[in-house]
Residue, then its C-alpha position, 0 to 999 in steps of 0.5 A: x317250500x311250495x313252487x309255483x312253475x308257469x311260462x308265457x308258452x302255455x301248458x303244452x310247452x316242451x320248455x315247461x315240462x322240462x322245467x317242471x320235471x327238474x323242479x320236483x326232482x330237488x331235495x328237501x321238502x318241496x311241494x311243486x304245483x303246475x299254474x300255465x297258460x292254455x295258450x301261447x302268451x308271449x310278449x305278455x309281459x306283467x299284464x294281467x288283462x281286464x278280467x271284466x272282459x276276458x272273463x279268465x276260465x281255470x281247468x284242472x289238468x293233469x301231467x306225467x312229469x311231476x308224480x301227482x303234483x297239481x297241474x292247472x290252466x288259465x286263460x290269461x297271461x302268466x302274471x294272471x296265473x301268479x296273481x291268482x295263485x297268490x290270492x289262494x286259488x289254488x291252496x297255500x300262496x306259493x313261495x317262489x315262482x319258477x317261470x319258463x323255459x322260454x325257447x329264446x333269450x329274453x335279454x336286453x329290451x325284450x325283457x320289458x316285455x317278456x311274460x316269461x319275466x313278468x310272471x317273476x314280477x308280479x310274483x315280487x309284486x306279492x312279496x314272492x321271489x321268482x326266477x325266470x330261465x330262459x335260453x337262446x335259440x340258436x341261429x335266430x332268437x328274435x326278440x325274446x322269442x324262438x321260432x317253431x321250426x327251430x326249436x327241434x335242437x333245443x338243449x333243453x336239459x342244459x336250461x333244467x340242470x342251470x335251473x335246478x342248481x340255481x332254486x335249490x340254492x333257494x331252497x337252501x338259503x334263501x334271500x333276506x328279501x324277494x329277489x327277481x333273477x333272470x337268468x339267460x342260458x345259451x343253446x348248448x351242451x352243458x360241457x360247452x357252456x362257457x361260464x356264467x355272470x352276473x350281467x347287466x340288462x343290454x340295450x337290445x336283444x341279439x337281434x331285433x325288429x328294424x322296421x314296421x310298414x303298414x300293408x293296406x288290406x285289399x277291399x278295406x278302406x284306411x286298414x292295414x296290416x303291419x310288415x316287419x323286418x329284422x335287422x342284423x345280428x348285434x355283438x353287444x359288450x360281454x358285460x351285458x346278458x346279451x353279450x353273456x349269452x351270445x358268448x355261450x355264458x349264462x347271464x344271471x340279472x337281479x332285476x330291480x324295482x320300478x323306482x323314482x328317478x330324480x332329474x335335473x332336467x324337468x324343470x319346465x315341467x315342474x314350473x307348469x305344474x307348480x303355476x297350475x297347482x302351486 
């Protein structure tokens, strides 16, 4: 079993050598290989970027937490790094990715967006499971990302440990199909965790943007920058990762394919259609 780790935070990322570290310290007969970012690209998503323009460069690295383990960099987002890797740059394609640790919960809308999530998809997109862990930041976890400051009490080994346990029952029996799990982890000691469930994705991260405004740029004419501000913690039903997480559970989310979605409710449009193309 060969496990690619990557992140959305870059290859600096204290949450990526954790998960690293935890990920060569499994059982059986694994083989761990390092793809990150060199720098921070989260909000990301699944994007892979035009590579005709940013040209991506891949250095090889070196790390001290995984023994003589492959560590590479690229310069693009997350899914870029899976998408090579699945293509043979980097050897054998792997067989399961392993995205994060993300400092902040990427629940409810912010998993649209999370480049966290969007490695372990585009992994899917290429037949290859993936689970991406992320965990809460206590306090103030604003859509998907934690704040730098705050990130000094980070429990890092409860997000590991919930990890390991969960790939290396992967390794041990792995599922019939690839599988996409997202699995939130709250800020806490592993003692104080208060459970787990399988949680539907919410409507809304624990707290997220309320409004945006447009600042004009002094001496700039029609230019601005954009203003935002948050608005108030949200309590969502328990049901949901959001709500999971908030109660010191670890939500875990199979996150489905994109799909067509029959509706009553397009008519109009399928007549225009029809009337232009019969």
């Amino acid at each position: 079993m060969r496990i690619l780790v990557t992140n959305d935070d870059g290859i600096d990322s204290v949450g990526l050598h954790r998960l690293t570290a935890a990920m060569c310290a499994l059982d059986g007969d694994h083989e761990v290989i390092v793809v990150a970012p060199d720098s921070e690209y989260s909000g990301a998503g699944a994007a892979i970027g035009a590579l005709h323009l940013i040209q991506p460069v891949v250095r090889r690295t070196t790390r001290d937490d995984c023994g003589d383990a492959e560590v590479w960099t690229v310069g693009g987002p997350p899914a870029l790094c899976v998408m090579f890797a699945r293509l043979g740059a980097f050897g054998p394609p792997p067989d399961l990715i392993v995205s994060g640790i993300n400092p902040g919960a990427n629940v409810g809308r912010a998993v649209y967006h999370s480049g966290t999530v969007g490695a372990a998809l585009t992994g899917r997109n290429g037949n290859i499971s993936g689970v991406a862990i992320s965990q809460s930041v206590t306090g103030f976890g604003v859509e998907g990302q934690g704040w730098d400051e705050m990130l000094e009490h980070q429990k890092w080994d409860t997000a590991a440990t919930i990890a390991a346990v969960f790939v290396q029952a992967l390794l041990d029996d792995p599922p019939t199909e690839p599988v996409v799990a997202n699995i939130n982890v709250p800020n806490v000691e592993l003692a104080d965790v208060a459970g787990w469930r399988h949680a539907k994705v919410g409507q809304a991260p624990p707290r997220s943007m309320n409004t945006a405004t447009l600042e004009p740029i002094a001496g700039s004419v029609d230019a601005f920058t954009v203003s935002m501000e948050w608005g108030d913690a949200l309590a969502l039903p328990p049901d949901t990762d959001t709500g999971a997480v908030e109660r010191n559970e670890v939500a875990v989310s199979f996150l489905t394919r994109l799909d067509h979605q029959e509706r009553d409710d397009m008519g109009t449009a399928d007549a225009a259609l029809d009337a232009l193309l019969g």
